[in-house]
C-alpha positions as CSV (number, residue, x, y, z in Angstrom):
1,X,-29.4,-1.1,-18.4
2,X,-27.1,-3.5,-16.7
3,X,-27.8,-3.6,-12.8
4,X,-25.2,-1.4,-11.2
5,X,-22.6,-2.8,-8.8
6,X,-22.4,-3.2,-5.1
7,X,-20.1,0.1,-4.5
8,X,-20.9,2.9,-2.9
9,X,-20.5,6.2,-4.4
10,X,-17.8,8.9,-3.6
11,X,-20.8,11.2,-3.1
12,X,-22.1,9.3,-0.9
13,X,-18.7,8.8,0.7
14,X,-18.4,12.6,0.9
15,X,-21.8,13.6,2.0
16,X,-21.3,11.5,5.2
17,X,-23.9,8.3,4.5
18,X,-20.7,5.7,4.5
19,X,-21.1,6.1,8.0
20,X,-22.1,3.3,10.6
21,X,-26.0,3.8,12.0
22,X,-24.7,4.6,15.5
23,X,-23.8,7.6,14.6
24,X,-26.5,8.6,12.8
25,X,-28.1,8.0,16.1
26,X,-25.7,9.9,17.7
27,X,-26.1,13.1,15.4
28,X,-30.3,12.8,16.0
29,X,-29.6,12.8,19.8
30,X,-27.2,15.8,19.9
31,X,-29.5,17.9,17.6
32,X,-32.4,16.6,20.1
33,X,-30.5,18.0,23.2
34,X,-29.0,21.3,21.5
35,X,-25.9,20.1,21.9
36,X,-22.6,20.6,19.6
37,X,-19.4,20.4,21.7
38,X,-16.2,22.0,20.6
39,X,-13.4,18.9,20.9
40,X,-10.2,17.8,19.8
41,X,-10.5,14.1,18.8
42,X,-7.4,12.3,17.4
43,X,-6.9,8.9,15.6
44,X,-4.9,6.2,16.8
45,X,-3.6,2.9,16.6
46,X,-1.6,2.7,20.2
47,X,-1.5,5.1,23.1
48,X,1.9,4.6,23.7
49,X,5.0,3.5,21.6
50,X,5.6,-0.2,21.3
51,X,8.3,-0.6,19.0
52,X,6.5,-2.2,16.1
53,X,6.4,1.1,13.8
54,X,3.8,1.5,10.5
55,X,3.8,3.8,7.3
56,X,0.7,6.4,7.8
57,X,-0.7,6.3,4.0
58,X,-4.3,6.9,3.0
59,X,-4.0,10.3,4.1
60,X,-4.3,11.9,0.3
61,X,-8.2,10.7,0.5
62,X,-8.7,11.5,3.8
63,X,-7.7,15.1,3.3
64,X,-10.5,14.8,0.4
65,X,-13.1,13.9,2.9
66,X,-12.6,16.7,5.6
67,X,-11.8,19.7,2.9
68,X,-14.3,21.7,2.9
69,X,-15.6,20.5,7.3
70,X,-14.7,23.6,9.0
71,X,-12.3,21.9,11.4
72,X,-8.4,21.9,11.9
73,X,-6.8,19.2,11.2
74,X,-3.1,18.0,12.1
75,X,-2.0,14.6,10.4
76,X,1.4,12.7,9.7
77,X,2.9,13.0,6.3
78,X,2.1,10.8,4.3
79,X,4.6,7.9,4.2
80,X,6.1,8.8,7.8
81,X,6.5,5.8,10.3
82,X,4.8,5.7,13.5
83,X,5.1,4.4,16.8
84,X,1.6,4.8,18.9
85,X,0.5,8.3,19.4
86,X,-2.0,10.1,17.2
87,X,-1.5,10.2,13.3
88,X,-4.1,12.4,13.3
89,X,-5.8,15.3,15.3
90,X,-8.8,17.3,14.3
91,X,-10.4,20.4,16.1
92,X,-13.6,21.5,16.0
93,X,-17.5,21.6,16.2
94,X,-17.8,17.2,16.8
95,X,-21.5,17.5,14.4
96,X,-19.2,18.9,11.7
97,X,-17.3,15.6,11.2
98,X,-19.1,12.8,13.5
99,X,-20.6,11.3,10.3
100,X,-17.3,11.0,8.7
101,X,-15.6,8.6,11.2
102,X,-16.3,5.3,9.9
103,X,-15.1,6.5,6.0
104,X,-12.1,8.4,7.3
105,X,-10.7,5.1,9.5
106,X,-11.1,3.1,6.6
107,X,-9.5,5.1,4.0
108,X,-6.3,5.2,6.3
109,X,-6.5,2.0,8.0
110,X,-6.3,-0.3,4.7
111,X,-4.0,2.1,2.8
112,X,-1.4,2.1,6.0
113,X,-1.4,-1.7,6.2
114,X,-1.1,-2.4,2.6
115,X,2.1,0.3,2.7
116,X,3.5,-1.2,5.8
117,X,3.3,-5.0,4.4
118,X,4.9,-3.5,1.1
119,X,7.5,-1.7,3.1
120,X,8.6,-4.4,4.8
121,X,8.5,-6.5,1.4
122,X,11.2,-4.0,0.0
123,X,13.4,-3.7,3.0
124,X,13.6,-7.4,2.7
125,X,14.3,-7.1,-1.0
126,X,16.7,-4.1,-1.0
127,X,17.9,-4.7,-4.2
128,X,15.4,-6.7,-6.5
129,X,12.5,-4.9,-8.9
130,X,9.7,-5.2,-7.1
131,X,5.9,-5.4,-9.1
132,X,2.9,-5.1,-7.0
133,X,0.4,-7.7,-8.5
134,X,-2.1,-8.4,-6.1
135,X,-5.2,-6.2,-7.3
136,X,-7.0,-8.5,-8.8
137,X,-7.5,-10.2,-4.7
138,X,-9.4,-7.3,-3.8
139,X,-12.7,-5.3,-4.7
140,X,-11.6,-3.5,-8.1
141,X,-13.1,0.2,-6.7
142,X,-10.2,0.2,-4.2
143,X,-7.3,-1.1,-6.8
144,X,-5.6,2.7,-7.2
145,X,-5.4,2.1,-3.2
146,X,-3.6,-0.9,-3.8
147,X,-1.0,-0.1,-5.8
148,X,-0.8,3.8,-4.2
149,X,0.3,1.9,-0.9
150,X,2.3,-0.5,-3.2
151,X,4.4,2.5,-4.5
152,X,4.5,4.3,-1.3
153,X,6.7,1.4,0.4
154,X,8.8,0.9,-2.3
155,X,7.5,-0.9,-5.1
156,X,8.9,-0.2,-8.6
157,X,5.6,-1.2,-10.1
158,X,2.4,-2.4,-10.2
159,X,-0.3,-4.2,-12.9
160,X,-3.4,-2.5,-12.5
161,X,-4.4,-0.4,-15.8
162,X,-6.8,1.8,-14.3
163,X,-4.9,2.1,-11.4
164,X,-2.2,3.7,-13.4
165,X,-4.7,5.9,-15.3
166,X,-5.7,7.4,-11.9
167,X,-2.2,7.7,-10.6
168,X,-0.5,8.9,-13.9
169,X,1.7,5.7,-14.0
170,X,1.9,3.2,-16.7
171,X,1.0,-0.5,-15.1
172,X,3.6,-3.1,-16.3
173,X,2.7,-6.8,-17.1
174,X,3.6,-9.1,-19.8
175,X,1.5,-12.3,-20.1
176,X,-0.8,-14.6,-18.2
177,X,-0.9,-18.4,-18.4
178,X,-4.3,-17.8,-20.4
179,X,-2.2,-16.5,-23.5
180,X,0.4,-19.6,-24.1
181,X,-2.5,-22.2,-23.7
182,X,-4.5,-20.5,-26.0
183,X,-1.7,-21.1,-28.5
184,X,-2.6,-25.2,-27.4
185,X,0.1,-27.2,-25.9
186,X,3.1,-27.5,-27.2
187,X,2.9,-24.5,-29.4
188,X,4.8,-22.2,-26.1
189,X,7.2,-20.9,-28.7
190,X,4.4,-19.7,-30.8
191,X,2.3,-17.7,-28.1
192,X,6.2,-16.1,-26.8
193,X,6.6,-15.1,-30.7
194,X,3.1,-13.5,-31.0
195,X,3.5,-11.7,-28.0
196,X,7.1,-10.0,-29.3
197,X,5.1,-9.0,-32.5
198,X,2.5,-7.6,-31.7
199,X,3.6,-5.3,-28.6
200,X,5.0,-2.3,-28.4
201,X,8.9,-1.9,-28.1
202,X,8.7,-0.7,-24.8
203,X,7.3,-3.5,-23.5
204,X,10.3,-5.7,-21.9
205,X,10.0,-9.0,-23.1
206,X,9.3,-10.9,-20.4
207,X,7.8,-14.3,-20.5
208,X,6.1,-16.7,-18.5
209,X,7.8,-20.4,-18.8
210,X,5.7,-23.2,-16.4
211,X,2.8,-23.2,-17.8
212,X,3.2,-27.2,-19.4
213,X,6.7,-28.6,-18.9
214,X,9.7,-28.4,-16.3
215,X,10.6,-25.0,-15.7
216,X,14.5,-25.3,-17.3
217,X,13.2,-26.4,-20.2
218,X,10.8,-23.4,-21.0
219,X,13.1,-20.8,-20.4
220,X,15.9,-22.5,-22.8
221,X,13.0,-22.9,-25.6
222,X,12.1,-19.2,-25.1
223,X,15.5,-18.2,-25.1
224,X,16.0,-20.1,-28.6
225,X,12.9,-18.9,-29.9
226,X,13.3,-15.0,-28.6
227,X,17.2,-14.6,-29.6
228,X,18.6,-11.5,-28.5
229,X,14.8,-9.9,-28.0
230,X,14.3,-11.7,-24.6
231,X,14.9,-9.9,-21.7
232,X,13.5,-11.9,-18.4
233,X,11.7,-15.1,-17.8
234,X,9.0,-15.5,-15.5
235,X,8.5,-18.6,-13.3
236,X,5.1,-18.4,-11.6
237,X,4.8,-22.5,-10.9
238,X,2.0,-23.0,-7.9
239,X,3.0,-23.8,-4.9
240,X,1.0,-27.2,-5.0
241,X,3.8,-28.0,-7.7
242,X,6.3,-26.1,-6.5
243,X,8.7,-28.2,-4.8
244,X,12.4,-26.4,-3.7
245,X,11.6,-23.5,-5.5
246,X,14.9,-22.1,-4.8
247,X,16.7,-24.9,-6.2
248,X,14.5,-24.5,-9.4
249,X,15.2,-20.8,-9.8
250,X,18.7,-21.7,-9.1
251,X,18.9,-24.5,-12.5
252,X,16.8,-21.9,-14.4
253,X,19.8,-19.5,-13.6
254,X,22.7,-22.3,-14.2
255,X,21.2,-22.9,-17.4
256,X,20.9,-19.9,-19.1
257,X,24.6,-18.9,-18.3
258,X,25.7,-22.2,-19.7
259,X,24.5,-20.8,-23.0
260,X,25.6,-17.5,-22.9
261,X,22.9,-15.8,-21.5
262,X,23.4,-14.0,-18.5
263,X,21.8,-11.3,-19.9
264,X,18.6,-12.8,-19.4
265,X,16.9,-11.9,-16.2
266,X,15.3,-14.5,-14.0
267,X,11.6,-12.6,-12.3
268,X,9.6,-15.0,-9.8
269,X,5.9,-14.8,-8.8
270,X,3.1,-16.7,-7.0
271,X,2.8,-16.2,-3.0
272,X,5.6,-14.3,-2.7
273,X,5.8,-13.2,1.4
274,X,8.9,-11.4,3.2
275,X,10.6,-15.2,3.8
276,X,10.2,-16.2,0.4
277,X,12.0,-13.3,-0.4
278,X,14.6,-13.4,1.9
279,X,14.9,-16.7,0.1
280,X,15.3,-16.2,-3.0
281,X,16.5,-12.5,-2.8
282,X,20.0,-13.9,-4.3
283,X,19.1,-15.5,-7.3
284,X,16.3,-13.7,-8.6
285,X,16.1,-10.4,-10.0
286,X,13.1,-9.7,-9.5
287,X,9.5,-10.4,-8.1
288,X,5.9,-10.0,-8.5
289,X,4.3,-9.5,-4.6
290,X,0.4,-9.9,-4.6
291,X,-1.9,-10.8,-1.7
292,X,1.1,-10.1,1.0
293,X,0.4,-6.8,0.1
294,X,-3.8,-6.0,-1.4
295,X,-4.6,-8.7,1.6
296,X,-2.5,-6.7,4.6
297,X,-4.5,-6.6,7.7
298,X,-5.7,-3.0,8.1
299,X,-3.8,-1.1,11.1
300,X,-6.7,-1.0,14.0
301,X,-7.0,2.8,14.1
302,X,-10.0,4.4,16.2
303,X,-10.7,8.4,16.6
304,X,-11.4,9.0,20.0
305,X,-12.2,12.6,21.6
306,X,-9.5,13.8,24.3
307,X,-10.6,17.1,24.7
308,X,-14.3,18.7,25.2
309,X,-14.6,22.8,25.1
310,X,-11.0,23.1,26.3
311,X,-10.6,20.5,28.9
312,X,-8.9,16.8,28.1
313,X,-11.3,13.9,28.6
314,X,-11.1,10.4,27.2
315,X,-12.9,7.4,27.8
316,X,-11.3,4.8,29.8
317,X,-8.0,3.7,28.4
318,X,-7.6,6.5,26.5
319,X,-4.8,9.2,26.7
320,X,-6.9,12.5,27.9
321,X,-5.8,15.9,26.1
322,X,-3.9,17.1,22.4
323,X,-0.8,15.7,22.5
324,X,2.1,15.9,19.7
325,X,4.3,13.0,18.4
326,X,8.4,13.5,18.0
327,X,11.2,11.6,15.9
328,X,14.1,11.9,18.0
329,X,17.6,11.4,16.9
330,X,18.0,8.1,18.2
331,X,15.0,6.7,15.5
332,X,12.3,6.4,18.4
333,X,8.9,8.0,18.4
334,X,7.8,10.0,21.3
335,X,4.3,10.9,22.6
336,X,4.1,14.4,24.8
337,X,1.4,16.9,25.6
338,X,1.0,19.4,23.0
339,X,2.3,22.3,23.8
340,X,5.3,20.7,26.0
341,X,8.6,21.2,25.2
342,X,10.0,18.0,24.3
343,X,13.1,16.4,22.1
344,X,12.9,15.7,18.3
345,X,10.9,16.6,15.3
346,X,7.4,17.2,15.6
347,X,5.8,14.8,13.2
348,X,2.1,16.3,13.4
349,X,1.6,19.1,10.8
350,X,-1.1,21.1,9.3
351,X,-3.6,19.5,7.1
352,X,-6.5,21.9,7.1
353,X,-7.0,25.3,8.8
354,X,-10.6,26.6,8.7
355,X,-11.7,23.4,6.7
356,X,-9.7,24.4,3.5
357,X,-6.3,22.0,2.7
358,X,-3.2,23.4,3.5
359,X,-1.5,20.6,2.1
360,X,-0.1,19.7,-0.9
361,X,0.5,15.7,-1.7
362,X,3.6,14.4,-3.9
363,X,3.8,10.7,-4.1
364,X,7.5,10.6,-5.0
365,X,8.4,13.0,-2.3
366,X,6.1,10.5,0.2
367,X,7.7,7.4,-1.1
368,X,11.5,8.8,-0.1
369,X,10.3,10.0,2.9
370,X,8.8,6.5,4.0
371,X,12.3,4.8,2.6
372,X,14.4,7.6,4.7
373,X,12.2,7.1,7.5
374,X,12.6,3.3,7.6
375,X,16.1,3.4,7.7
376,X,16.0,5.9,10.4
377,X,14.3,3.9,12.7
378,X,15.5,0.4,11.6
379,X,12.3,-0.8,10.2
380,X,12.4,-4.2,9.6
């Protein structure tokens, strides 16, 4: 039997051993002292608001990990912006969940700065297709992560097969460098015929022209060779040989409607990032975004307790007691007390009551709420 890879299990994910050792230690010494307080502990990123907002996402598998705790749990919807303040709030026995810290800030601290970094990829790129490509940069257990968080800000797309199996969407992707030098060099036209062969008809006929001569030149052979079957070309060139890359996409463009060909679709790839974008947003119809995305930092959540058997506490630099976060009608994010009165929509709702979900999750319905919800507050 093959030796088994370095990932840990969902069981063991779920039974509370992805957890760090101090608290482990911290479980031993409650049992030792009889002790099992009743608190309200909440996860943030920043007490207060500080006008950089985030997209909350990682909460689906979150949710997974305290079903079944017998806690209450309040959370952002998944895909809502925030502005400091909780995103999360759970009640309850602190032995019921303690274990589960370290797991539950790492499902929503990757997820919600992958979604961020993709929102802010699309908001730059209103109006281009959008393909997340960047799973192959990060462990391959966390791929359905990656292009979750990809959807959720935006993305039309992503390449991951299994990742689309999981999320019941198809992965898109047409072919690799690997493919035309197979075929030898020289032979491009030959590995571009192949490929429209032998795939399926729905598979838009997109293909990749850099791999061994200038970039123009590439695209007019595959355009030649293709006819009326071609429907984008892919420049990918590294950014070692890259040179104006703008300029090039622009000649790529210029020579395909000198021939009639404006019909042919000009997609762009290869360390794509918000300015590249922004740079190329005109003459491009497209892009494939990886690391910018699958590499995001993580957002530096912690879950701290701010209330113990009724009465707020917090350790120093902490906001002491439940509190409740608002969009008000201006787009800003406002932190209160719960149980004040105070302006705007409450954004913390119920997740689980009495350890069972309350919640349903819909990925389309999160991904227009984090696209309404950017344009509400003016992310950028």
């Amino acid at each position: 039997m093959p030796e088994p890879f370095d990932i840990v299990t969902p069981e063991t994910i779920r039974e509370g051993r992805a957890t760090d050792a101090y608290f482990e230690r911290t479980v031993e010494t409650l049992d030792h002292a009889g002790k099992n307080p009743h608190v309200v502990a909440e996860v943030t990123a920043d007490q207060f608001p500080t006008g950089e907002f985030e997209v909350f996402a990682g909460i689906a598998d979150a949710a997974r990990l305290l079903d079944g705790c017998d806690v209450a749990v309040d959370a952002l919807r998944e895909g809502q912006l925030f502005d400091g303040g909780p995103v999360m709030s759970i009640e309850g026995s602190y032995l019921d969940f303690a274990r589960l810290e370290t797991a539950l800030l790492g499902f929503l601290s990757q997820a919600s700065g992958m979604a961020t970094n993709a929102l802010r990829a699309r908001r730059t790129a209103p109006d281009a297709s959008l393909l997340s490509f960047g799973a192959r940069h990060v462990h391959p257990s966390i791929a359905a992560v990656v292009e979750r968080s990809a959807l959720l800000g935006g993305f039309d797309g992503f390449s991951h097969v299994a990742a689309g199996e999981l999320l019941g969407r198809e992965a898109s992707g047409t072919m690799p460098h690997a493919l035309v030098i197979a075929f030898g060099k020289g032979n491009q036209e030959a590995a571009w015929t192949a490929f429209d062969e032998a795939v399926a008809d729905s598979v838009p006929r997109i293909t990749l022209c850099d791999t061994y001569s200038d970039e123009a030149d590439e695209v007019l052979r595959a355009a030649d060779a293709l006819g009326e079957n071609l429907d984008s070309v892919r420049i990918d060139t590294t950014g070692s040989r890259r040179g104006d890359i703008r300029h090039i996409i622009r000649e790529v463009r210029w020579e395909l409607d000198a021939r009639g060909r404006e019909d042919v679709e000009v997609f762009v790839s290869g360390g794509l990032d918000p300015d590249a974008l922004r740079d190329l947003r005109d003459v491009a119809a497209g892009f494939g975004v990886g690391g910018y995305v699958s590499n995001a930092d993580p957002v530096d959540f912690a879950l701290d307790i701010v209330a113990i058997d009724g009465e707020p506490a917090a350790k120093r630099g902490k906001l002491s007691g439940k509190k409740q976060v608002y969009r008000t009608d201006d787009g800003g994010h406002h932190v209160a007390l719960a149980g004040t009165e105070s302006a705007g929509e409450p954004l913390l709702e119920p997740l689980l009551r009495d350890g069972e979900l309350v919640r349903e999750f819909d990925l389309d319905a999160a991904i227009d709420r984090a696209s309404a919800d950017a344009a509400a507050v003016d992310f950028a």
